[in-house]
C-alpha positions as CSV (number, residue, x, y, z in Angstrom):
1,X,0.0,0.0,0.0
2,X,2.4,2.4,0.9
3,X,4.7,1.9,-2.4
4,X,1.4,2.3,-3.9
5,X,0.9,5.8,-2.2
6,X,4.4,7.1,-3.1
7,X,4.6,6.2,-6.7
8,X,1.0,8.4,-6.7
9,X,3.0,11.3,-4.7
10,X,6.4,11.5,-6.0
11,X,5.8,13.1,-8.9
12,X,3.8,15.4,-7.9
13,X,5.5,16.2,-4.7
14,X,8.7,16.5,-6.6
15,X,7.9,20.4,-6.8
16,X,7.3,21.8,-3.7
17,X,6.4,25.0,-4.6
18,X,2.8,24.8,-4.2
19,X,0.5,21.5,-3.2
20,X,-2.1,20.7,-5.3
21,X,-5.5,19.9,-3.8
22,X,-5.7,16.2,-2.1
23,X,-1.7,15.8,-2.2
24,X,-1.4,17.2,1.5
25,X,-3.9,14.4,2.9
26,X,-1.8,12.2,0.6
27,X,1.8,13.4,2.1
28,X,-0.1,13.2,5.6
29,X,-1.7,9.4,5.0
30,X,2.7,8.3,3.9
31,X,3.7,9.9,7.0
32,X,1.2,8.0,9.5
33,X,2.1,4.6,7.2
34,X,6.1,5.0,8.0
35,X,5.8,6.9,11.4
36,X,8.0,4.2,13.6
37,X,9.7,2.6,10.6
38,X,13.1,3.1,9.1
39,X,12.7,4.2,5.9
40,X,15.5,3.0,3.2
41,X,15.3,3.9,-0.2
42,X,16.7,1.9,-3.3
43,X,18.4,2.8,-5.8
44,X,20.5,5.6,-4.8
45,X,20.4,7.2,-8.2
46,X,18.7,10.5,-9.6
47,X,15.3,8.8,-8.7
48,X,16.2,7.8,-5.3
49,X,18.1,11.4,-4.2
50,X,15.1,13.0,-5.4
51,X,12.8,10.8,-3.3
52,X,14.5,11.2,-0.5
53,X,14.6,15.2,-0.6
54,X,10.6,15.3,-1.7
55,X,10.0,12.9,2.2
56,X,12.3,14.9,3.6
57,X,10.7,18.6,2.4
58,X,7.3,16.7,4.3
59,X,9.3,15.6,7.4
60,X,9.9,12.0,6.9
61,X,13.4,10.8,7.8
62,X,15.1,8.4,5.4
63,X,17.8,6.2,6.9
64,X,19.7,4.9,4.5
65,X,20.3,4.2,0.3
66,X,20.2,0.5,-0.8
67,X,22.4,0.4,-4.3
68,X,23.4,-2.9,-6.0
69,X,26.7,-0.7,-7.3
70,X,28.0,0.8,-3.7
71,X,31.0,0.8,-2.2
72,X,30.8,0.0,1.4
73,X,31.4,2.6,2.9
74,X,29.8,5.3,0.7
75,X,27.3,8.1,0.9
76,X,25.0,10.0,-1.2
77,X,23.4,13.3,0.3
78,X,24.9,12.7,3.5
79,X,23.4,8.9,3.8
80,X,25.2,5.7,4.2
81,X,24.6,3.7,1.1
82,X,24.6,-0.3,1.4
83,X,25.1,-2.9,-1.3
């Protein structure tokens, strides 16, 4: 459900500058689904970077990149990123 929700957001929510009608309640229902969970995004590519920004703009912390090409050890915006 809550991949559902995202792929439904994301593109919209990718520009913050205004929220259209319904994507606030939207934002609010993602929030409530991951309060208490970590949140780990794969890949760790544009997509990914992006996705993390648009949760964090709406004040839900990622933890951590998953990306099949990482180097142990590495980081992308400030995140560890695991293989």
């Amino acid at each position: 459900m809550i991949a559902h929700a995202i792929a439904r957001a994301v593109p919209e929510m990718a520009s913050t500058d205004h929220c259209p009608d319904g994507i606030g309640a939207l934002v609010d229902e993602i929030r409530q689904e991951l309060l208490g969970r970590r949140v780990v995004i794969y890949p760790a590519g544009q997509s990914g970077r992006m996705l993390r920004k648009t949760l964090a703009e709406h004040g839900i912390p990622v933890e951590r990149f998953i990306d099949r090409a990482a180097v142990p050890g590495s980081e992308v915006d400030d995140l560890p990123v695991s293989p």
